[in-house]
N, C-alpha and C positions, 0 to 999 in steps of 0.2 A: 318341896317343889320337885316334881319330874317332871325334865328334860330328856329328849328325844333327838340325837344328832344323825343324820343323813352323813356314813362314813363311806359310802360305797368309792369314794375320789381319794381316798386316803395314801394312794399310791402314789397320785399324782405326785407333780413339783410343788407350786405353788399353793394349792388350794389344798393337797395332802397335807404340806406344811403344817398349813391352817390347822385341818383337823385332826392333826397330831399334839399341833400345839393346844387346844383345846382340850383335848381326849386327859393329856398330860397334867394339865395344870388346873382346870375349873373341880375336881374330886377337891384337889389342895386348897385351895380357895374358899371350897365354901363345901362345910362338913354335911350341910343339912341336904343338900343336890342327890337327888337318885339319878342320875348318868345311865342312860342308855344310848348304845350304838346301833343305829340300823344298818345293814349289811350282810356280808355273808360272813359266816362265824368264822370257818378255818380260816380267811383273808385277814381276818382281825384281831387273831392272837396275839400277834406281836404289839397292837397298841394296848391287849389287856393287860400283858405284861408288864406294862409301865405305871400301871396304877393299882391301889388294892383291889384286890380278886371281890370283894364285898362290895363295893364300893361303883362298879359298872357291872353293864348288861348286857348282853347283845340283844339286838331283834332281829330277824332274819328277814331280808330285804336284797334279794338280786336281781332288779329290775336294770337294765342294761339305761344308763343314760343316754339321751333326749331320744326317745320312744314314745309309744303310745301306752307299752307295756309300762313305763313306767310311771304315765299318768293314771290308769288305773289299778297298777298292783300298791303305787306311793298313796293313793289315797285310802287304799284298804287298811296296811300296814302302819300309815304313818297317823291318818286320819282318823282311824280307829281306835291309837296305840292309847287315848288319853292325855294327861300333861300339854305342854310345853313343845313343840317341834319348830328344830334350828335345821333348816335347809343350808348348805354354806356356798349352795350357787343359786343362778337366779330359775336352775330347771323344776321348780317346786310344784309338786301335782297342782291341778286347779282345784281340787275340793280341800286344800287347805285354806284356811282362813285368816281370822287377826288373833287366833289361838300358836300362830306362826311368827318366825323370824326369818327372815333372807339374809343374805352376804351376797353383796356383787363386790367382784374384784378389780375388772373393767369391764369397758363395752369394746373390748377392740375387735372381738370378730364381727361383728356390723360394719367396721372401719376400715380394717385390714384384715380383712379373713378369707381364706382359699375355700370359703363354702359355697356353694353355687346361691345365687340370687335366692330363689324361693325358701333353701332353709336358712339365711339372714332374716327372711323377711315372717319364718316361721319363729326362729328364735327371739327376735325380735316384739312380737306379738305375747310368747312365752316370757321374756323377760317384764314387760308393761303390767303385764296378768298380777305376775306372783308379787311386783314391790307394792302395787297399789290395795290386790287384798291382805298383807302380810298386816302383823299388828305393831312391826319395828324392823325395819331395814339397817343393814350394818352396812358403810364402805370404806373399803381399808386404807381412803385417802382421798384430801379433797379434792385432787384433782379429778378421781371417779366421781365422786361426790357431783362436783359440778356437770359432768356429763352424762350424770344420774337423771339430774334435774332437769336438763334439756330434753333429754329422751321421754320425761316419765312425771310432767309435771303434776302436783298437789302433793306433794310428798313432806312437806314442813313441817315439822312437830314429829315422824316421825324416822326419822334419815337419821343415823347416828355415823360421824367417823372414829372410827378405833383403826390404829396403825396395827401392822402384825409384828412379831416380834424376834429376838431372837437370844438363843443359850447355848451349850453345851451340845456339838462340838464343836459350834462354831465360836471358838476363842483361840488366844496364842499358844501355840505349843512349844515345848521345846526347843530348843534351836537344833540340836544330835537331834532329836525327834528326824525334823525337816528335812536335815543334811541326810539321813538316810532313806529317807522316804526322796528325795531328791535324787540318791545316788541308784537305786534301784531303777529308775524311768529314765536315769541318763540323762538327765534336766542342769540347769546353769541357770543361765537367764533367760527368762522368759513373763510375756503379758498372757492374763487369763481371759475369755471369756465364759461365762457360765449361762444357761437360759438354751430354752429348747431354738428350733430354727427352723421359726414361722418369718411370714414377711416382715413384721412390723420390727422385728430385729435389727434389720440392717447389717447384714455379714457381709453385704458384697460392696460394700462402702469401707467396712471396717479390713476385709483383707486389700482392699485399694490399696489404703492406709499403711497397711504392714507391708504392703512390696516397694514404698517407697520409704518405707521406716528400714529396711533392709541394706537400702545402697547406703544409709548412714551409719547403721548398727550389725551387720552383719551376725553377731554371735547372741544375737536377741531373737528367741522362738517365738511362737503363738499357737496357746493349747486352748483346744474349742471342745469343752465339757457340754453335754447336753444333747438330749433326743433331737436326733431327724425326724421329719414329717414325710418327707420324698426319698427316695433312694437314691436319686441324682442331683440331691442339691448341693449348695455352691461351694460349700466343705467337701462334700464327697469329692467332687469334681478336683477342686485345688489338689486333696492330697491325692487321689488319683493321677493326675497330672504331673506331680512332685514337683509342686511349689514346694519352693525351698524354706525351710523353717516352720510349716502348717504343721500341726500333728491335732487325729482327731480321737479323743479320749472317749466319746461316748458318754452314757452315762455310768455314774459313780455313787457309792455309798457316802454318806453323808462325812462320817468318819474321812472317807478317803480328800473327798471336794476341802474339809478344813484344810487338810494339809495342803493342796492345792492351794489355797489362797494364803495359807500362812508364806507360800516359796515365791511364792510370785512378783514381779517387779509391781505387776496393777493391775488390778480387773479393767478393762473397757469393756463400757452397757454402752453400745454407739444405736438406739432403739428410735423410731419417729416416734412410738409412743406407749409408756408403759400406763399400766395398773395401781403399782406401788413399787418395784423394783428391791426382792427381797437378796437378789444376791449383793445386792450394793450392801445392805445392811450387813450379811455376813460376811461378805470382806472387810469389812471398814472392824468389825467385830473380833477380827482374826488380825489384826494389824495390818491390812494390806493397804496400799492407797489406791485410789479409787479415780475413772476417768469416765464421765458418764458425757450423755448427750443433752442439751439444754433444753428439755422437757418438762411439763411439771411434776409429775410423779416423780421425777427421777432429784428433780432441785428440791422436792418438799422430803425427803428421806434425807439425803446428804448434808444438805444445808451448804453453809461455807467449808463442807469436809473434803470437797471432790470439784476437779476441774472437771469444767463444763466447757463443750463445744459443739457448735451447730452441726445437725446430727447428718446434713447433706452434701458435708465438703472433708473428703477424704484427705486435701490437703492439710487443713488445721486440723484435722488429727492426727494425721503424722508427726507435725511439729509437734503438738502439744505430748504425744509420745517418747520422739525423739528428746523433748527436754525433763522427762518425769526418768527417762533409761541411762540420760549423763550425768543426771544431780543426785548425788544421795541424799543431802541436804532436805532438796523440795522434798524426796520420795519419807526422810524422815518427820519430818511436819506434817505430812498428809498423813501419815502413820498414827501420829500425836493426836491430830483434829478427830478423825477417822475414831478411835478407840474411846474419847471426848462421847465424839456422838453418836453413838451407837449404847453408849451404857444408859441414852435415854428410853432405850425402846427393851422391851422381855415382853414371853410370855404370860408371865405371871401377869405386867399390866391387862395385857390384851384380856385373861383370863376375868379378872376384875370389873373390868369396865362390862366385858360381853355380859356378865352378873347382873349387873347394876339395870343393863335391856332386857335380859330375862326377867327380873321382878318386874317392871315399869308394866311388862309384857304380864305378867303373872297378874297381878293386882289387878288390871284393867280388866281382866276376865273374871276377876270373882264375886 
């Protein structure tokens, strides 16, 4: 069986993740897979790296996402290619067919998204297209799942959810590890957030939160990992301003985000609404305890691993901060729970299962 994966997003956060984590693990998985990557070849070294040089391909694909170029250069390249093609968003040329796989991760840009009306409503259109001609849909959680279904209904039989997953580096580290990766950045205590900063995030609820978590805790920070979308958004602004305690990290190597989460008193994901919420997972992964907002993506990851609070009231967050920053106790049990549930989720699963829809996908074609 050759498979055909669309890695041109590889870079990305979330959805790079994905096709990292894929790229990585389905070669391991299953010996008999010809693995090609569509993309641009120098951008992709680094994921060949990671797997036998025999063993993947590239195909050369640098159609610029949500284009028209890349409706017609993806249906040359992809439609052409033979096999099996795994799009791992929902932008899949239209001359794909049930010879296809899609991954949607969410719908939040319809919901929350700074795109102007007509390309929601273009996106929108493009997302309907691709699940319903696709020959197996993937979503990385029911709570997408469910608002899959509403956007996009007949989709039964074949909607698959597979969680994403998580390994190496996000695990514990040393404890000297930390202290010195701590002592370098001039760190103590401090709460983490991770996650770029679109709307549906909720930053400006979440530093409410931290300047009234401040008159209680003074010598407790807040480090804001993750890409801006705006030049003057609400992070710039704060530590522009020199709010006291803000510091904004940007983005970071993977390697460096573990240690991040290994130092940290607690991730807060204070989001109205996620997809799957993969930094919960790699916190919780890293030892770190966990404060998310009472969402479902966010409660279906965590489970009972992570306090939950209503993602609109700056107030109970701050408590609920304020009491995770004086307990070490709570913050050890949420450590315990946290490292519990997270060894239910890897790669390798996700690798497996994606398998299992490839053949389902495979067979029905032959």
């Amino acid at each position: 069986m050759r498979v055909v994966l669309d890695a041109r997003m590889w870079e990305h956060s979330g959805i790079g993740r994905y096709i990292r984590g894929l790229a990585a693990w389905l070669p391991k998985v299953a010996p008999e897979l010809q693995l090609e990557l569509a993309g641009a070849p120098a951008r992709l070294a680094t994921l060949i790296e990671q797997v036998p040089a025999d063993r993947l391909r590239v195909r050369a694909y640098r159609a610029p996402i949500y284009g028209l170029r890349e409706q017609l250069e993806g249906s040359l390249r992809l439609g052409l290619a033979g096999g099996l093609i795994h799009v791992p968003h929902y932008n899949a040329p239209w001359l794909l067919g049930r010879r296809s796989v899609v991954t949607v991760h969410d719908l939040i840009q319809f919901s929350h998204g700074v795109a102007s009306a007509w390309k929601r409503r273009a996106g929108f259109a493009l997302l309907r297209r691709a699940v319903r001609r696709a020959g197996a849909v993937i979503s990385v959680s029911h709570a997408t799942a469910a608002a899959l279904r509403a956007a996009a209904p007949g989709l039964e039989g074949k909607l698959e959810v597979i969680p994403l997953g998580v390994d190496h580096p996000f695990d514990v580290k040393p404890r000297a590890e930390v202290e010195q990766f701590l002592a370098r950045r001039r760190l103590s205590r401090y709460l983490l957030f991770v996650g770029n900063r679109k709307p549906h995030k909720n930053l400006p609820v979440l530093l409410q939160a931290f300047a009234r978590l401040r008159h209680q805790a003074p010598d407790v920070e807040l480090v804001i990992v993750g890409r801006r979308f705006q030049p003057d958004d609400v992070v710039a602004r704060a530590v522009g301003n020199g709010v006291p305690g803000v510091r904004d990290a940007g983005v970071v190597e993977e390697e460096e985000l573990a240690r991040y989460y290994n130092g940290a008193l607690a991730l807060v994901i204070p989001s109205r609404v996620e997809g799957f919420g993969l930094p919960v997972l790699e916190a919780m992964a890293c030892g770190c305890p966990v404060v998310i907002s009472r969402v479902p993506a966010l409660l279906e990851v965590a489970g009972e691993a992570a306090r939950a609070v209503t993602p609109d009231d700056p107030e109970a967050l701050a408590e609920s901060l304020q009491g995770l920053c004086a307990n070490p106790r709570l913050r050890e049990a949420l450590r315990e729970q946290g490292l519990a549930r997270a060894s239910r989720f890897s790669w390798e699963q996700t690798a497996k299962d994606t398998l299992a829809v490839y053949r389902r996908v495979w067979r029905g074609r032959a």
